[in-house]
LOROKE-603360 format. One record per residue (C-alpha): residue number from 1; residue in three letters; chain; x, y, z. Coordinates in nm, 3 decimals. Layout:
% LOROKE-603360
(site NUM, "Ala", "A", (X, Y, Z)) ...
% end
This chain:
% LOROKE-603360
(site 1, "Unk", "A", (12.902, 12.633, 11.262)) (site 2, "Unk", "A", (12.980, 12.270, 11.206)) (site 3, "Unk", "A", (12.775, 12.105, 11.431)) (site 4, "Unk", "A", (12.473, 12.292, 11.407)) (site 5, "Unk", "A", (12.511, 12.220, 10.993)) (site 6, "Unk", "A", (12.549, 11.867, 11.095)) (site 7, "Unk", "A", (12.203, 11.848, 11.294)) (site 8, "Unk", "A", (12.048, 11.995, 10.993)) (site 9, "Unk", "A", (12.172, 11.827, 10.778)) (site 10, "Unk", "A", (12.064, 11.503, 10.981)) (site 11, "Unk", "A", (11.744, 11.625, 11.032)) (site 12, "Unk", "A", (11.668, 11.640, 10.682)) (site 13, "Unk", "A", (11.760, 11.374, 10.553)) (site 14, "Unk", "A", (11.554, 11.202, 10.826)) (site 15, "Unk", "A", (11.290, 11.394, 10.664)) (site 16, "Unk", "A", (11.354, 11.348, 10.292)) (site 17, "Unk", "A", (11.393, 10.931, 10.396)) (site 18, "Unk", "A", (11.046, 10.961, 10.543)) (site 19, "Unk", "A", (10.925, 11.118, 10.242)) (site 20, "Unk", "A", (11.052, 10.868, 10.008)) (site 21, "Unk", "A", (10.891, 10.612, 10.199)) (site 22, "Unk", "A", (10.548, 10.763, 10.212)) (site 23, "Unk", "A", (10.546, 10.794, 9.886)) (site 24, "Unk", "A", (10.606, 10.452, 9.800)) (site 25, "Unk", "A", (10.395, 10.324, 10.076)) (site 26, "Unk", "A", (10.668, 10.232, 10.280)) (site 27, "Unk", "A", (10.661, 10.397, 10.566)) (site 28, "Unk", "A", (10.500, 10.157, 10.852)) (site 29, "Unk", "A", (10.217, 10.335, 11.077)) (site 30, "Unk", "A", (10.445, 10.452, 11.381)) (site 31, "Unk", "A", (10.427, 10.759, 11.645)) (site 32, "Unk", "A", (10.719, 10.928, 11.534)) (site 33, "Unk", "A", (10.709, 10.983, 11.162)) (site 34, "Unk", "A", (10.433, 11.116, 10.951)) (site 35, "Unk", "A", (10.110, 11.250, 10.925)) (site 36, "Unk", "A", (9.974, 11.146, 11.290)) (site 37, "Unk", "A", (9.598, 11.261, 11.329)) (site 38, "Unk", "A", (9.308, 11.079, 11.494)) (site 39, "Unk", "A", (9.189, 10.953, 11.116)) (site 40, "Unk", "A", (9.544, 10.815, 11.004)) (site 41, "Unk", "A", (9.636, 10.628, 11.283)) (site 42, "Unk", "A", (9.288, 10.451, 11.287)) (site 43, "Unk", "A", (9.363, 10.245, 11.015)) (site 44, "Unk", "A", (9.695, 10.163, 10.821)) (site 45, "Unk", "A", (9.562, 10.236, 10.497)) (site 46, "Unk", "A", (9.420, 10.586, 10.590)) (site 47, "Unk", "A", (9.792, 10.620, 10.724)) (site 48, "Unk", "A", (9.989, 10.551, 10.383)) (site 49, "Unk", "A", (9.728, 10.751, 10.213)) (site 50, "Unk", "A", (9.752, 11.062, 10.381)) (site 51, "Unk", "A", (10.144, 11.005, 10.423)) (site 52, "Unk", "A", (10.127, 10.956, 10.042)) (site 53, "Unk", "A", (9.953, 11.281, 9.988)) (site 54, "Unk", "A", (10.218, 11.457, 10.211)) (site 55, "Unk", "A", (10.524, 11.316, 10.038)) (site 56, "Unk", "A", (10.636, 11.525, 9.826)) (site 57, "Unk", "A", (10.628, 11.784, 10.127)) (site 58, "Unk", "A", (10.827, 11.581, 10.317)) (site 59, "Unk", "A", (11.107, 11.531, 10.012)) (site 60, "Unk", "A", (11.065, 11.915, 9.983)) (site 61, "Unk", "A", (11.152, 11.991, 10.292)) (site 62, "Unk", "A", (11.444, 11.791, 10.343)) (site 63, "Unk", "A", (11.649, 11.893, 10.059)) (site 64, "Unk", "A", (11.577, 12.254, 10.138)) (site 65, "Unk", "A", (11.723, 12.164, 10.448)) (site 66, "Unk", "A", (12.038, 12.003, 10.315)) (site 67, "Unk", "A", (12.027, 12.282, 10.063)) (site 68, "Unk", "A", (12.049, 12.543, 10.384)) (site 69, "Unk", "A", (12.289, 12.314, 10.617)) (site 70, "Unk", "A", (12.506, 12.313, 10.222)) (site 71, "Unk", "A", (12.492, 12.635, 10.189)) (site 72, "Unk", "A", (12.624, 12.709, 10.551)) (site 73, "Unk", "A", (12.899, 12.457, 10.540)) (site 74, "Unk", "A", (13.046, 12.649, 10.220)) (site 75, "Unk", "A", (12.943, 13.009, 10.342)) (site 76, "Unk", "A", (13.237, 13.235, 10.341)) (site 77, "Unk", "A", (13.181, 13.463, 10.672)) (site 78, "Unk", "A", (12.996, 13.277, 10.959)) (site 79, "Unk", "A", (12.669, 13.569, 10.908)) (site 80, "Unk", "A", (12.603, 13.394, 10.568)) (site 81, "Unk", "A", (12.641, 13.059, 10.708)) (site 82, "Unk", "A", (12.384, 13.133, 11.066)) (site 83, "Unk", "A", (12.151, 13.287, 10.761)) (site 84, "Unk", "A", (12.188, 13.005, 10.578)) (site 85, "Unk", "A", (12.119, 12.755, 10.873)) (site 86, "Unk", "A", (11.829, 12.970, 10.945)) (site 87, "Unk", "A", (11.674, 12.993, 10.602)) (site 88, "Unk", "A", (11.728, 12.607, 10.582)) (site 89, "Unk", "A", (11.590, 12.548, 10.912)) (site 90, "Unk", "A", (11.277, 12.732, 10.894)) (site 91, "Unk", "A", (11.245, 12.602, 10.487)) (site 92, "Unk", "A", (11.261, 12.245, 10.653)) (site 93, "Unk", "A", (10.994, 12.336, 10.921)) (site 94, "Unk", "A", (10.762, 12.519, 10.709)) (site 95, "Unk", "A", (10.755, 12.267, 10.427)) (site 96, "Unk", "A", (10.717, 12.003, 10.668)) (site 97, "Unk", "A", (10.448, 12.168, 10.837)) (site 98, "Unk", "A", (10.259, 12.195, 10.528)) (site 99, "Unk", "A", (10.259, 11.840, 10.423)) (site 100, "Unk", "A", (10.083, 11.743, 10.767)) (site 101, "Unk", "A", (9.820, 11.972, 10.695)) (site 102, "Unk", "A", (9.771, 11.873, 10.375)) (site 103, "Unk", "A", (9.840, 11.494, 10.467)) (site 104, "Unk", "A", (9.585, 11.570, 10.769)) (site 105, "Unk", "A", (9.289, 11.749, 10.534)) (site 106, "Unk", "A", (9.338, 11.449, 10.326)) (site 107, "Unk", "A", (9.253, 11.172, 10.596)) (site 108, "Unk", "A", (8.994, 11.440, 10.735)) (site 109, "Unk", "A", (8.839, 11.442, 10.369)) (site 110, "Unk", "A", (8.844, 11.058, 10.329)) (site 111, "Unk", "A", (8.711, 11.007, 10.618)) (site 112, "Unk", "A", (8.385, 11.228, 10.565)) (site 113, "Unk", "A", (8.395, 11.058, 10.234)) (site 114, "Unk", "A", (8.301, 10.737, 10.355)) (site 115, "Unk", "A", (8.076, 10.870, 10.594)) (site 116, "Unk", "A", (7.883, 11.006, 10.347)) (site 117, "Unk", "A", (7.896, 10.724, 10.149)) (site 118, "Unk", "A", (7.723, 10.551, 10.444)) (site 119, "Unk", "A", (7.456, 10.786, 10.525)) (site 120, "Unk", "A", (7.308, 10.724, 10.151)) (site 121, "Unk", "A", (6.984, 10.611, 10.156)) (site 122, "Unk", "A", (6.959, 10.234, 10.031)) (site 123, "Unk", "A", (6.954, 10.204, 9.611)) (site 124, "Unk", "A", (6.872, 9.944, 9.380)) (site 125, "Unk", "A", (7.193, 9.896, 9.301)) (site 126, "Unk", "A", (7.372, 9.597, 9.341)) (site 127, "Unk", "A", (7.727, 9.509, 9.412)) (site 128, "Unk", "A", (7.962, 9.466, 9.074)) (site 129, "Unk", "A", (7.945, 9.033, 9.195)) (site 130, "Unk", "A", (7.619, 8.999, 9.111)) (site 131, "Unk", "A", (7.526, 9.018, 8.719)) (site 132, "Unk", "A", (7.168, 9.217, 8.777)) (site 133, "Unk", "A", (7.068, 9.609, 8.800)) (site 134, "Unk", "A", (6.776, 9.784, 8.873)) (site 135, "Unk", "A", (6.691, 9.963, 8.500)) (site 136, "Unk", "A", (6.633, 10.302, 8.595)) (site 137, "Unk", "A", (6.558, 10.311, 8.954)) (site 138, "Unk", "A", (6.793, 10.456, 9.260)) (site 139, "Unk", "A", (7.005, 10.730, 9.267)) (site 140, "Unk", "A", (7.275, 10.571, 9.060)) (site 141, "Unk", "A", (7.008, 10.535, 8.784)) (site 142, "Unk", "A", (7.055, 10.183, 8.718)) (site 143, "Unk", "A", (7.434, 10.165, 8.669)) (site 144, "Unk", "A", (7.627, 9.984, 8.892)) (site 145, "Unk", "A", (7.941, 10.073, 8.746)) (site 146, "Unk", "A", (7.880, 10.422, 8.925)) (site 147, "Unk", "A", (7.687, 10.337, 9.230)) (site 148, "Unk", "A", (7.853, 10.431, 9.550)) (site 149, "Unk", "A", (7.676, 10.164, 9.704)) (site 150, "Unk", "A", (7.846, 9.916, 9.518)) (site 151, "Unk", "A", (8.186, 10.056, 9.595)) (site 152, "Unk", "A", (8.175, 10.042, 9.933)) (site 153, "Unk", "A", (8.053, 9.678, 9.947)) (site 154, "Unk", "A", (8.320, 9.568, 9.707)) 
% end
């Protein structure tokens, strides 16, 4: 009962410690750790963004798993403690396997974001450097303050 608690309990707190670094934008773009998709490992920042998003999933995950590997230590009769390491286990897994989906649908979204954002026909907008706006003309109506146009080029 003790070791398989132990690997639990490692494995979570190898979880939880990614976590805490995704969410502070910590956590360096690697092949072992994270949200790994096609869109997050093409840039850095689209990496700590979508690692960001799946932080608290992460944290989640790996104190459910120290909860469960706790809970088995302390466990009475070794059935509570195997139900415990199970429950803990599959906690860890499931939460984890959450935040990479939603860490992965976040990337996935940001990336047809900007592809959208290029695929706008040209406005009359200008970027927020120079001091001049078209009055009422292009989609953004004449404000550059919401032009996506001028977002992108900023």
């Amino acid at each position: 009962m003790l070791v398989p608690a132990l690997v639990l309990t490692l494995a979570a707190l190898v979880v939880a410690g990614a976590g805490v670094l995704a969410l502070v934008h910590r956590l360096p773009r690697n092949r072992v750790l994270g949200v790994r998709t096609l869109w997050t490992m093409g840039s850095v920042d689209a990496f700590r963004r979508a690692n960001r998003a799946a932080a608290p999933a992460f944290v989640g995950a790996g104190l459910v798993g120290l909860a469960g590997a706790g809970a088995a230590l302390l466990s009475a009769t070794t059935v509570a403690g195997v139900t415990m390491l199970v429950l803990g286990g599959l906690g860890l897994v499931g939460l984890l396997g959450a935040g990479g989906i939603v860490g992965a649908r976040f990337a996935a979204a940001e990336e047809a974001e900007h592809e959208a954002l290029a695929a706008l026909p040209p406005t009359s907008c200008m970027p927020p450097e120079e001091p001049k706006c078209a009055p009422t003309t292009g989609l953004c109506g004449g404000s550059c303050a919401i032009c996506p146009r001028a977002r992108t080029q900023a």
